[in-house]
mmCIF file of the N, C-alpha and C atoms, coordinates in Angstrom:
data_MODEL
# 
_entry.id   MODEL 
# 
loop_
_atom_site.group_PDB 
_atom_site.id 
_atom_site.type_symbol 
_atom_site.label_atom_id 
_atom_site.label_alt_id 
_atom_site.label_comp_id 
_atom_site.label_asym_id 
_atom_site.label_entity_id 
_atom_site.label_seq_id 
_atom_site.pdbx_PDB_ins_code 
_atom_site.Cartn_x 
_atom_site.Cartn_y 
_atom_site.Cartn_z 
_atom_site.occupancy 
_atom_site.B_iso_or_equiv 
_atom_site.pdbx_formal_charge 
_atom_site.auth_seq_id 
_atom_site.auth_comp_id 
_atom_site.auth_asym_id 
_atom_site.auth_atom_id 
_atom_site.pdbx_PDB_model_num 
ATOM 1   N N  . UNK A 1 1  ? 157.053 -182.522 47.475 1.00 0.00 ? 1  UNK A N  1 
ATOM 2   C CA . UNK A 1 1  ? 156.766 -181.102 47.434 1.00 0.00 ? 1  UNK A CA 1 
ATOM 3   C C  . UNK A 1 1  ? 156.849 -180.560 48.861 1.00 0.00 ? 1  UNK A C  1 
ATOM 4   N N  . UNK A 1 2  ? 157.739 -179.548 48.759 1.00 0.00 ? 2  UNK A N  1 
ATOM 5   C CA . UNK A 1 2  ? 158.294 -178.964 50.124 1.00 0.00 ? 2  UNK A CA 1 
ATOM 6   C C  . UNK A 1 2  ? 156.680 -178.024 50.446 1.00 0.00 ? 2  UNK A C  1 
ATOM 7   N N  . UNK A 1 3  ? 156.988 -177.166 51.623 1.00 0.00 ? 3  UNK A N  1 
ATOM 8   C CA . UNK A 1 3  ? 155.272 -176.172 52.066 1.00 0.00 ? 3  UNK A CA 1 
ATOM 9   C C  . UNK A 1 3  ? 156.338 -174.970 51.258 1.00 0.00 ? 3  UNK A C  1 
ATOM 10  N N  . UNK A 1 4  ? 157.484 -174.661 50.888 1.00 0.00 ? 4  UNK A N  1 
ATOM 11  C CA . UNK A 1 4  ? 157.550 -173.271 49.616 1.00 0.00 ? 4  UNK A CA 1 
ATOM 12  C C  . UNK A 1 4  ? 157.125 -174.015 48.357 1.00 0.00 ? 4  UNK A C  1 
ATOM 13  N N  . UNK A 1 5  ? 156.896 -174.954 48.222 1.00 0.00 ? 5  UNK A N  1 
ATOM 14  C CA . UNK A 1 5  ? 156.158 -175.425 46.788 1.00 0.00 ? 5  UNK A CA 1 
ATOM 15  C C  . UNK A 1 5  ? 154.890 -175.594 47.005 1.00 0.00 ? 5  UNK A C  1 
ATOM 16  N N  . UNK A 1 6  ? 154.355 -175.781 48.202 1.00 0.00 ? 6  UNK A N  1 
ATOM 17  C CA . UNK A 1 6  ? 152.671 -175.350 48.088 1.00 0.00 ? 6  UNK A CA 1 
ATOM 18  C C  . UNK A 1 6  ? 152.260 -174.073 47.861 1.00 0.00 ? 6  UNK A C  1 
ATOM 19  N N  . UNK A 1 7  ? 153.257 -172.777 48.964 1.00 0.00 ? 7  UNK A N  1 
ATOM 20  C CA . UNK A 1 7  ? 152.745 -171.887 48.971 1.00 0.00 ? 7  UNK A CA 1 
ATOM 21  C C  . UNK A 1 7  ? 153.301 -171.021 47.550 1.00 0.00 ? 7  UNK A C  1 
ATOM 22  N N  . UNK A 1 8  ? 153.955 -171.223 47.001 1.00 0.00 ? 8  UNK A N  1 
ATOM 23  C CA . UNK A 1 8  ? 154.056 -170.969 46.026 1.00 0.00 ? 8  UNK A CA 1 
ATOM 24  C C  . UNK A 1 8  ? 153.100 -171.257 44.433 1.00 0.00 ? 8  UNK A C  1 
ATOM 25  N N  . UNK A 1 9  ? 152.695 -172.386 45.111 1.00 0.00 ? 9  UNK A N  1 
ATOM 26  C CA . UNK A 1 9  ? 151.685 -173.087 43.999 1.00 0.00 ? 9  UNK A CA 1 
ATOM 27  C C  . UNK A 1 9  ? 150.279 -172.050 44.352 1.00 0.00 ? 9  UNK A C  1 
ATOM 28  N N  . UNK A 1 10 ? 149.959 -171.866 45.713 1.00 0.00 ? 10 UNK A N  1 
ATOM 29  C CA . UNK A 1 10 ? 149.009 -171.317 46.073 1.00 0.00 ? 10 UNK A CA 1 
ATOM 30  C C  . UNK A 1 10 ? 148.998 -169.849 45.660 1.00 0.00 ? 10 UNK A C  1 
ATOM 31  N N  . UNK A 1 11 ? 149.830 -169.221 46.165 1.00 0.00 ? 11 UNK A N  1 
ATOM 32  C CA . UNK A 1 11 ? 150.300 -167.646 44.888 1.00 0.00 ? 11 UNK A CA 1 
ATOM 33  C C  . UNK A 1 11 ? 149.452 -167.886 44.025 1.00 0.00 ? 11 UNK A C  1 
ATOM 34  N N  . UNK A 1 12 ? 150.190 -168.568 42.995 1.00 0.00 ? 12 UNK A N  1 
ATOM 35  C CA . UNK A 1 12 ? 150.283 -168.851 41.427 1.00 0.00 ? 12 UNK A CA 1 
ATOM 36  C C  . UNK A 1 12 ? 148.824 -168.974 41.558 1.00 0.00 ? 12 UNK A C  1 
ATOM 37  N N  . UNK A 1 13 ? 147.682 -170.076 41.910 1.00 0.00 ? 13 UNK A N  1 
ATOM 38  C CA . UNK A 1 13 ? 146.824 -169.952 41.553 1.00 0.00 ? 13 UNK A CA 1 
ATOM 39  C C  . UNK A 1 13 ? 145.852 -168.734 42.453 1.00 0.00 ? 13 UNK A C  1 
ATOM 40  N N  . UNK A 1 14 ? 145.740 -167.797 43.164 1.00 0.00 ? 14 UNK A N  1 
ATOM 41  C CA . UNK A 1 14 ? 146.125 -167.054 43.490 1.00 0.00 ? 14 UNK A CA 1 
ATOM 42  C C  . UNK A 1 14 ? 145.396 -165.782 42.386 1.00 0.00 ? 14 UNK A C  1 
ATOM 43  N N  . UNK A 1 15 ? 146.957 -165.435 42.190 1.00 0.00 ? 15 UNK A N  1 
ATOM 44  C CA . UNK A 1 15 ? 146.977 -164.383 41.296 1.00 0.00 ? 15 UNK A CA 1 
ATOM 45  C C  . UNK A 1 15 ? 146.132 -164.516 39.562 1.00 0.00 ? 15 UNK A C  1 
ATOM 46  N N  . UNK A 1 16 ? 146.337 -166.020 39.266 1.00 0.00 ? 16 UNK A N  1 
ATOM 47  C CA . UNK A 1 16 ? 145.349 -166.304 38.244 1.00 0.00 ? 16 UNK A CA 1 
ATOM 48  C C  . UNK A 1 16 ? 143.755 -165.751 38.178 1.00 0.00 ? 16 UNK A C  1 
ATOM 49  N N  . UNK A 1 17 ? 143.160 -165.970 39.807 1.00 0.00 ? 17 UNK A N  1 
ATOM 50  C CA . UNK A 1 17 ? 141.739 -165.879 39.794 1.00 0.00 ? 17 UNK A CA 1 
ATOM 51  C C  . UNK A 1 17 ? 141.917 -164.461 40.160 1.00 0.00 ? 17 UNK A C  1 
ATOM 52  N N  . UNK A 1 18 ? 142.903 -163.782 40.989 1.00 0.00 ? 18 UNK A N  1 
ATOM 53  C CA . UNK A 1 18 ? 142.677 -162.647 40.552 1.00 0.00 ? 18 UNK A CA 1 
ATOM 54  C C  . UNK A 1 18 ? 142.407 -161.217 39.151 1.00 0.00 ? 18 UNK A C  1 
ATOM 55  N N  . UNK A 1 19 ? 143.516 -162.374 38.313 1.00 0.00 ? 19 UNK A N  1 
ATOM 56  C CA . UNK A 1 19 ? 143.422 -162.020 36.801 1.00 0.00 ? 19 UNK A CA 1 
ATOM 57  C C  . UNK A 1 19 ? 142.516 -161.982 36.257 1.00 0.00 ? 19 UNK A C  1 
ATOM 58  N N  . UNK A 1 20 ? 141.751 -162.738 36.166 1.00 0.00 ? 20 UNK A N  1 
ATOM 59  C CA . UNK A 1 20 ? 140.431 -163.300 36.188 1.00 0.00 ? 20 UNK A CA 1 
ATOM 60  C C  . UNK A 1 20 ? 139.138 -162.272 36.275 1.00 0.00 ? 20 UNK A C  1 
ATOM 61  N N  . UNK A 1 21 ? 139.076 -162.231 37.649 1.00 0.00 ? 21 UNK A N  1 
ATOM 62  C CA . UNK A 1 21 ? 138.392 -161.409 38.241 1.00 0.00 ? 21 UNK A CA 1 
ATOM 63  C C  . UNK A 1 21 ? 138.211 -159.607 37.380 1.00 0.00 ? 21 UNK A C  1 
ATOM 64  N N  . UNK A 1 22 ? 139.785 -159.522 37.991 1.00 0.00 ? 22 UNK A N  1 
ATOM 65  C CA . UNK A 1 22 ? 139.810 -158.093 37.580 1.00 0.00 ? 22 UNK A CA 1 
ATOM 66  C C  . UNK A 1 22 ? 139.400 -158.080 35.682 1.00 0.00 ? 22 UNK A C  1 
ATOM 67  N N  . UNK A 1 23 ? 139.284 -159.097 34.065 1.00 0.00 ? 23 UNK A N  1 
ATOM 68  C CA . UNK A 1 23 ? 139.199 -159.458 33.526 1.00 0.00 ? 23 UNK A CA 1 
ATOM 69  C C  . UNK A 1 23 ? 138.374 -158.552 33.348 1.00 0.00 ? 23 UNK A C  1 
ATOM 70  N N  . UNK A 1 24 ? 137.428 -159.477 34.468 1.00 0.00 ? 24 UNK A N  1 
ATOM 71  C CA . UNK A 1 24 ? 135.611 -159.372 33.715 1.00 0.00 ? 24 UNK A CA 1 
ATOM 72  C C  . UNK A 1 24 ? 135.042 -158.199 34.245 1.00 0.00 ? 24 UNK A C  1 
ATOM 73  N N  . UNK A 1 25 ? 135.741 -157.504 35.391 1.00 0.00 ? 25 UNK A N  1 
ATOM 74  C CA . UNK A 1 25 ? 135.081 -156.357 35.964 1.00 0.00 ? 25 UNK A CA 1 
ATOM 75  C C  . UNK A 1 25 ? 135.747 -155.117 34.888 1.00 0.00 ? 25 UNK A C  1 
ATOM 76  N N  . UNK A 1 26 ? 136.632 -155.111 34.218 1.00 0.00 ? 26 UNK A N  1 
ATOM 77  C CA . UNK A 1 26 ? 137.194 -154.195 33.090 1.00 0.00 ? 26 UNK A CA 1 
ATOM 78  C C  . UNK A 1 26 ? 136.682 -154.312 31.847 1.00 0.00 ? 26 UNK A C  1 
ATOM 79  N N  . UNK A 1 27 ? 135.627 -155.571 31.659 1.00 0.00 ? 27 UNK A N  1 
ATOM 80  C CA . UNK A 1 27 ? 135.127 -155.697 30.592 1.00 0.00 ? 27 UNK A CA 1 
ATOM 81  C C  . UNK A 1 27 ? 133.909 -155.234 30.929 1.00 0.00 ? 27 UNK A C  1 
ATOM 82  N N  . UNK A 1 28 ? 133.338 -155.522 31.812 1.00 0.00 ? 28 UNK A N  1 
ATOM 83  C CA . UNK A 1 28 ? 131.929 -154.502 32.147 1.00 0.00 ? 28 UNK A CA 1 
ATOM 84  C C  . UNK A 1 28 ? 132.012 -153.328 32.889 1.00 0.00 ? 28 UNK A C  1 
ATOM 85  N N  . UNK A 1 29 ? 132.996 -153.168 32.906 1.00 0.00 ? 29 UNK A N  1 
ATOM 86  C CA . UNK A 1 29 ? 133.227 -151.141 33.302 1.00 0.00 ? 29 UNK A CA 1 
ATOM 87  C C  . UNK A 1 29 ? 133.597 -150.627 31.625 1.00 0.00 ? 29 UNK A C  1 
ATOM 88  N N  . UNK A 1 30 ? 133.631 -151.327 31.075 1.00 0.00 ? 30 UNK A N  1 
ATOM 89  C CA . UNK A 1 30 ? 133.612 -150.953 29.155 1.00 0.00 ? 30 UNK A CA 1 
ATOM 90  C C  . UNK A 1 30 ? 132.801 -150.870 28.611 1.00 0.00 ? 30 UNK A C  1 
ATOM 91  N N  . UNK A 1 31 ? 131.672 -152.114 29.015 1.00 0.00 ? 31 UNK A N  1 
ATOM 92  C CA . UNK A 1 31 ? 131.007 -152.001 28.421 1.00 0.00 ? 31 UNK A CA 1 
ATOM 93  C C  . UNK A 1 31 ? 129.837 -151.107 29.035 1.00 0.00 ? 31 UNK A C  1 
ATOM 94  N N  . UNK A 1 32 ? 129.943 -150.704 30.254 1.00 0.00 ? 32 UNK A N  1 
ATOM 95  C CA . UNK A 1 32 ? 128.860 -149.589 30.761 1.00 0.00 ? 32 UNK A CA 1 
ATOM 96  C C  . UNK A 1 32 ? 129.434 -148.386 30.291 1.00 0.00 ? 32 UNK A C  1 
ATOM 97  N N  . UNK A 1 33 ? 130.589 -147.810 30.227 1.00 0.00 ? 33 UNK A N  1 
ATOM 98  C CA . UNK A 1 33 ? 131.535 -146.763 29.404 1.00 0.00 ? 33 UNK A CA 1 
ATOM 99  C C  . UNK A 1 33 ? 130.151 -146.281 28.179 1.00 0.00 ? 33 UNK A C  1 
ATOM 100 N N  . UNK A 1 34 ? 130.787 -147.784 27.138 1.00 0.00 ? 34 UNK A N  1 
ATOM 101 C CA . UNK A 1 34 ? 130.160 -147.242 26.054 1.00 0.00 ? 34 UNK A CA 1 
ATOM 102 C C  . UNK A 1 34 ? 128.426 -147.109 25.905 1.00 0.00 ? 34 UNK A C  1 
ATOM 103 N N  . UNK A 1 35 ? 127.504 -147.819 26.920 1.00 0.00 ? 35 UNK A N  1 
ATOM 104 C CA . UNK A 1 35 ? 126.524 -147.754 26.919 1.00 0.00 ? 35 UNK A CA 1 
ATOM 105 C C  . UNK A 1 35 ? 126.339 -146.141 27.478 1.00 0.00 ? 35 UNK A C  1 
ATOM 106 N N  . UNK A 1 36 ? 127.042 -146.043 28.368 1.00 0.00 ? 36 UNK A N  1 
ATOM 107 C CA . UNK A 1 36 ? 126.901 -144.444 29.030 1.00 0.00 ? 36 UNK A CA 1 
ATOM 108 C C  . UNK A 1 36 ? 126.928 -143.512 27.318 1.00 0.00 ? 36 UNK A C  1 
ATOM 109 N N  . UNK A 1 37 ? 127.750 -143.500 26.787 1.00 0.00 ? 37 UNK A N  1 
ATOM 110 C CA . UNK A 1 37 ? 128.621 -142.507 25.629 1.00 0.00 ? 37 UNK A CA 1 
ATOM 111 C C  . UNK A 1 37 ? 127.322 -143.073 24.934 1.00 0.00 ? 37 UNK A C  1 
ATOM 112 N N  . UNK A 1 38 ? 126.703 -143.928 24.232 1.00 0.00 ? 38 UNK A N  1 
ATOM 113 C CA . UNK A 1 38 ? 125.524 -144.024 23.417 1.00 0.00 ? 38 UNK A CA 1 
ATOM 114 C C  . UNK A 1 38 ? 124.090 -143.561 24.597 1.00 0.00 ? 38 UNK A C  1 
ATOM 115 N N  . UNK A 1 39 ? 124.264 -143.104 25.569 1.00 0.00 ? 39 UNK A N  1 
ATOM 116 C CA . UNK A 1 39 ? 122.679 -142.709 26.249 1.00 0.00 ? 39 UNK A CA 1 
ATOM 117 C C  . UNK A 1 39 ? 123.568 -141.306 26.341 1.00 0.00 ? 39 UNK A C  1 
ATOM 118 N N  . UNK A 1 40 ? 124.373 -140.756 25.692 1.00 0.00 ? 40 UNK A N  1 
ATOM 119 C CA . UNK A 1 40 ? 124.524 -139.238 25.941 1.00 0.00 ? 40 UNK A CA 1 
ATOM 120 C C  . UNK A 1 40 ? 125.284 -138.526 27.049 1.00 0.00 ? 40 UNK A C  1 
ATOM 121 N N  . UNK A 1 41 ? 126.071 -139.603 27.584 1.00 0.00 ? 41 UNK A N  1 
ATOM 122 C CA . UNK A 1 41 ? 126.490 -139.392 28.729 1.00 0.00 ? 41 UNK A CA 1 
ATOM 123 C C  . UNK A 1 41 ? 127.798 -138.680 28.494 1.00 0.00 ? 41 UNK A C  1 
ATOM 124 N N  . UNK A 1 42 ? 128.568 -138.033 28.999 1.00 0.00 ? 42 UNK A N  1 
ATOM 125 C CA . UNK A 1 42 ? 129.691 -137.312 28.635 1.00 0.00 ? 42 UNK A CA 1 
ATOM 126 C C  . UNK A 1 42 ? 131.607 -137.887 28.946 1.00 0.00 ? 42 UNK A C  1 
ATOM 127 N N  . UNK A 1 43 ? 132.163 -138.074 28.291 1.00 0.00 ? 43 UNK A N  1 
ATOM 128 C CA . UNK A 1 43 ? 133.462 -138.489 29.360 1.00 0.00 ? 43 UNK A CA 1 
ATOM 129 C C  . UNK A 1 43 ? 134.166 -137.907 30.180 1.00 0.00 ? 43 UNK A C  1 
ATOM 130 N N  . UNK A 1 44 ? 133.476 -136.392 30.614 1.00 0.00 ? 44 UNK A N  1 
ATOM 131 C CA . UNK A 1 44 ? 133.819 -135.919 31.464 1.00 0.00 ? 44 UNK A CA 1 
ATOM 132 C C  . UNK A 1 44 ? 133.182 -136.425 33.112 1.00 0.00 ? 44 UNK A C  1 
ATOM 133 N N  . UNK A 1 45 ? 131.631 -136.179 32.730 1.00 0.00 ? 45 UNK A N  1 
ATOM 134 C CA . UNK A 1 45 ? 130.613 -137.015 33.521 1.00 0.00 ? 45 UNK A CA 1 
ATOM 135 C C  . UNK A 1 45 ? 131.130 -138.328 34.083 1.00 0.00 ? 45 UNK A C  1 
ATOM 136 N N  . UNK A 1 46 ? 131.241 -139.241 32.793 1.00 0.00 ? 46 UNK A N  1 
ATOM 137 C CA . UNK A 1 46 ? 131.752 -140.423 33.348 1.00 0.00 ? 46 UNK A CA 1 
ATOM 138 C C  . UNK A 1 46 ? 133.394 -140.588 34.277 1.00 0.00 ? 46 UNK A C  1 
ATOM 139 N N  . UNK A 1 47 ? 133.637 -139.912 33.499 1.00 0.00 ? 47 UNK A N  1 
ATOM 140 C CA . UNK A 1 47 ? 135.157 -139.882 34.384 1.00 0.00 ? 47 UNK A CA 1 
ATOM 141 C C  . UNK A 1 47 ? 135.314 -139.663 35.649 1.00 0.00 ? 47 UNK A C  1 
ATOM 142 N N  . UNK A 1 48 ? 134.373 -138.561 36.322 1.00 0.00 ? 48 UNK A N  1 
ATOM 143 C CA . UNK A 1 48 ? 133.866 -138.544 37.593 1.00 0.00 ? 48 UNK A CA 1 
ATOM 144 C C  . UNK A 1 48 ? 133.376 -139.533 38.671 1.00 0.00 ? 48 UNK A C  1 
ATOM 145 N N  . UNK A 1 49 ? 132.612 -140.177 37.345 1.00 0.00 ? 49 UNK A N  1 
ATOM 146 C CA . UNK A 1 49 ? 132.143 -141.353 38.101 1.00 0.00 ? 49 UNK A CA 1 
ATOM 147 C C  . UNK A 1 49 ? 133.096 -142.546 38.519 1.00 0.00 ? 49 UNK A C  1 
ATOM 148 N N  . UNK A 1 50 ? 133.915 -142.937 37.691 1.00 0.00 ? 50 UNK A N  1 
ATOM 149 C CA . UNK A 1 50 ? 134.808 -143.697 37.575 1.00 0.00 ? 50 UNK A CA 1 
ATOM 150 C C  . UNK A 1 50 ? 136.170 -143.666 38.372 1.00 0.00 ? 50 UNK A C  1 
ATOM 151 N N  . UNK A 1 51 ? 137.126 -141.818 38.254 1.00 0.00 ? 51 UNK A N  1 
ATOM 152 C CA . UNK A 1 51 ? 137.802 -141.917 39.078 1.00 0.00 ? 51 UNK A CA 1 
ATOM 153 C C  . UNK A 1 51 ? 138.970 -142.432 37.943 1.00 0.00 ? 51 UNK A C  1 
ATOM 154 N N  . UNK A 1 52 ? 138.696 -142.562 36.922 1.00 0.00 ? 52 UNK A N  1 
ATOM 155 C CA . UNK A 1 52 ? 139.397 -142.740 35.715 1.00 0.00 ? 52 UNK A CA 1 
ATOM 156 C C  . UNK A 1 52 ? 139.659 -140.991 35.067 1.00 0.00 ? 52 UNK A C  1 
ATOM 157 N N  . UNK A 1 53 ? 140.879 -141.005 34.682 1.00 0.00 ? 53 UNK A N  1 
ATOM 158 C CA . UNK A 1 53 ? 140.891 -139.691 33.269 1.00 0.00 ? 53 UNK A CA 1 
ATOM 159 C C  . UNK A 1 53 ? 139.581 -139.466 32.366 1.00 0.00 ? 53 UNK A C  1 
ATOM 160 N N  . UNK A 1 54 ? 139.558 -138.436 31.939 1.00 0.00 ? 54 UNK A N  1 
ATOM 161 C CA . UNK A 1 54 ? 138.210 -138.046 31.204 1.00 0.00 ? 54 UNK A CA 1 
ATOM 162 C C  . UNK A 1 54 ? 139.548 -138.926 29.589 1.00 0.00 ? 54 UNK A C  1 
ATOM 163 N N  . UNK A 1 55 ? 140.094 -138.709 29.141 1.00 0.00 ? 55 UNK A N  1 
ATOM 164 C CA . UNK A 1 55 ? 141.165 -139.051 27.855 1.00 0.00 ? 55 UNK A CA 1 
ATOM 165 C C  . UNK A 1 55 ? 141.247 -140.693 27.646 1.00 0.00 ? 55 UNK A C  1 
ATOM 166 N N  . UNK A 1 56 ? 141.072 -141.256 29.025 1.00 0.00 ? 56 UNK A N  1 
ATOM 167 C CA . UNK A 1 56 ? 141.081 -142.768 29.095 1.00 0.00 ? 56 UNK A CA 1 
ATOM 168 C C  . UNK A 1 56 ? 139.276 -142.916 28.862 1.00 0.00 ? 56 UNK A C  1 
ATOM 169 N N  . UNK A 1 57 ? 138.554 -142.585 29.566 1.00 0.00 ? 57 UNK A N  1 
ATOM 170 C CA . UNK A 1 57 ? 137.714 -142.790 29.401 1.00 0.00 ? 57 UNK A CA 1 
ATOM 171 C C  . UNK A 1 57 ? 136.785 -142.993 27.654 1.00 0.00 ? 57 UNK A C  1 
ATOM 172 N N  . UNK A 1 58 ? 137.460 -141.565 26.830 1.00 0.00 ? 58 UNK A N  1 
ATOM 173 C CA . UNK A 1 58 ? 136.966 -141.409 26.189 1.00 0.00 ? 58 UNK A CA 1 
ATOM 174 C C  . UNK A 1 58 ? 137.552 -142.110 24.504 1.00 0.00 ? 58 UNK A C  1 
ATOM 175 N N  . UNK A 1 59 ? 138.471 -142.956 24.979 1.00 0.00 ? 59 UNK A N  1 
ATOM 176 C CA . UNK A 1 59 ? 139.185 -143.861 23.896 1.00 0.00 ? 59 UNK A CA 1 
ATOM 177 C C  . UNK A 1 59 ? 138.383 -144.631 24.300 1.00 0.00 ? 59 UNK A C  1 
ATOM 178 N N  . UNK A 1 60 ? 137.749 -145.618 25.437 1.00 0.00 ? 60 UNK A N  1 
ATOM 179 C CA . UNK A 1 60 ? 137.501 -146.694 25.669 1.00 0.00 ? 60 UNK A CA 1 
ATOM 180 C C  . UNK A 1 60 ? 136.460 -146.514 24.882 1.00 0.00 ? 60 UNK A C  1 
ATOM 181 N N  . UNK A 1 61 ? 135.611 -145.204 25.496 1.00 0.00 ? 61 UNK A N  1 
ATOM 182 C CA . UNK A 1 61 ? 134.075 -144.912 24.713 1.00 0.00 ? 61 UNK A CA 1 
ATOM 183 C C  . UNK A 1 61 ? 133.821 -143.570 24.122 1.00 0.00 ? 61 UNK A C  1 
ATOM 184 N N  . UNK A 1 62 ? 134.273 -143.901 22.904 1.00 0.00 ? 62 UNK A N  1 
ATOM 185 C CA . UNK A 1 62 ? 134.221 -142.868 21.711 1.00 0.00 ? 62 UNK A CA 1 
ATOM 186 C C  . UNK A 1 62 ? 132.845 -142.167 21.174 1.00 0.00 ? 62 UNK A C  1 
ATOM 187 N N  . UNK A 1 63 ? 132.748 -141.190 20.919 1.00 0.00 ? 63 UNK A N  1 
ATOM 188 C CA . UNK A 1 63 ? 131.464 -140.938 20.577 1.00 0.00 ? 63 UNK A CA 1 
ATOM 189 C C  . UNK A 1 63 ? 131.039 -141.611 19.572 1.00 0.00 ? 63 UNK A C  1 
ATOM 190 N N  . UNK A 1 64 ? 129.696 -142.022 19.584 1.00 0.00 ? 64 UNK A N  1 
ATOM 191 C CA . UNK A 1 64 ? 128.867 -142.821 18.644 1.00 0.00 ? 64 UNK A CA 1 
ATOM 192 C C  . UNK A 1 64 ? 128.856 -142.221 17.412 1.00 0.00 ? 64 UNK A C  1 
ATOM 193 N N  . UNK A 1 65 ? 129.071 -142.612 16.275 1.00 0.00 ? 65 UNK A N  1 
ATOM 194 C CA . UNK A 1 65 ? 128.696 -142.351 15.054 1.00 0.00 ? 65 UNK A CA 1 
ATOM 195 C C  . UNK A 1 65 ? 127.121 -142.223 15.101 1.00 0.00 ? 65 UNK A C  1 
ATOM 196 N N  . UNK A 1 66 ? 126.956 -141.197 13.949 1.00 0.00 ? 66 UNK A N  1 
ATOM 197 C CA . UNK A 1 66 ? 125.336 -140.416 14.262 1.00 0.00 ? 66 UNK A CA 1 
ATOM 198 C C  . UNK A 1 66 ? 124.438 -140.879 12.584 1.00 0.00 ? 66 UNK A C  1 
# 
């Protein structure tokens, strides 16, 4: 194994833990979304917060059935 097959290997794993990463931080920016949208929070509100579309926001976290 040449050093472009390390650093290449190194990339690769790399970009995995970045995958990773970004994963779980999109799964708990969802799941605070929808906890926000069930405490009344607005997707306009949130969208602010986020820095996300109010339209994205508000697919992720739909209003609660009542």
């Amino acid at each position: 194994m040449d050093t472009l097959d390390m650093e290449i290997q190194a990339a690769a794993k790399k970009r995995t833990r970045a995958e990773e990463a970004f994963r779980r931080a999109d799964e708990e920016l969802r799941d605070l979304l929808v906890k926000g949208r069930a405490e009344g929070k607005g997707p306009s509100h949130m969208a602010k917060l986020t820095g996300f579309t109010r339209e994205w926001v508000a697919k992720i976290a739909p209003q609660p059935k009542s």
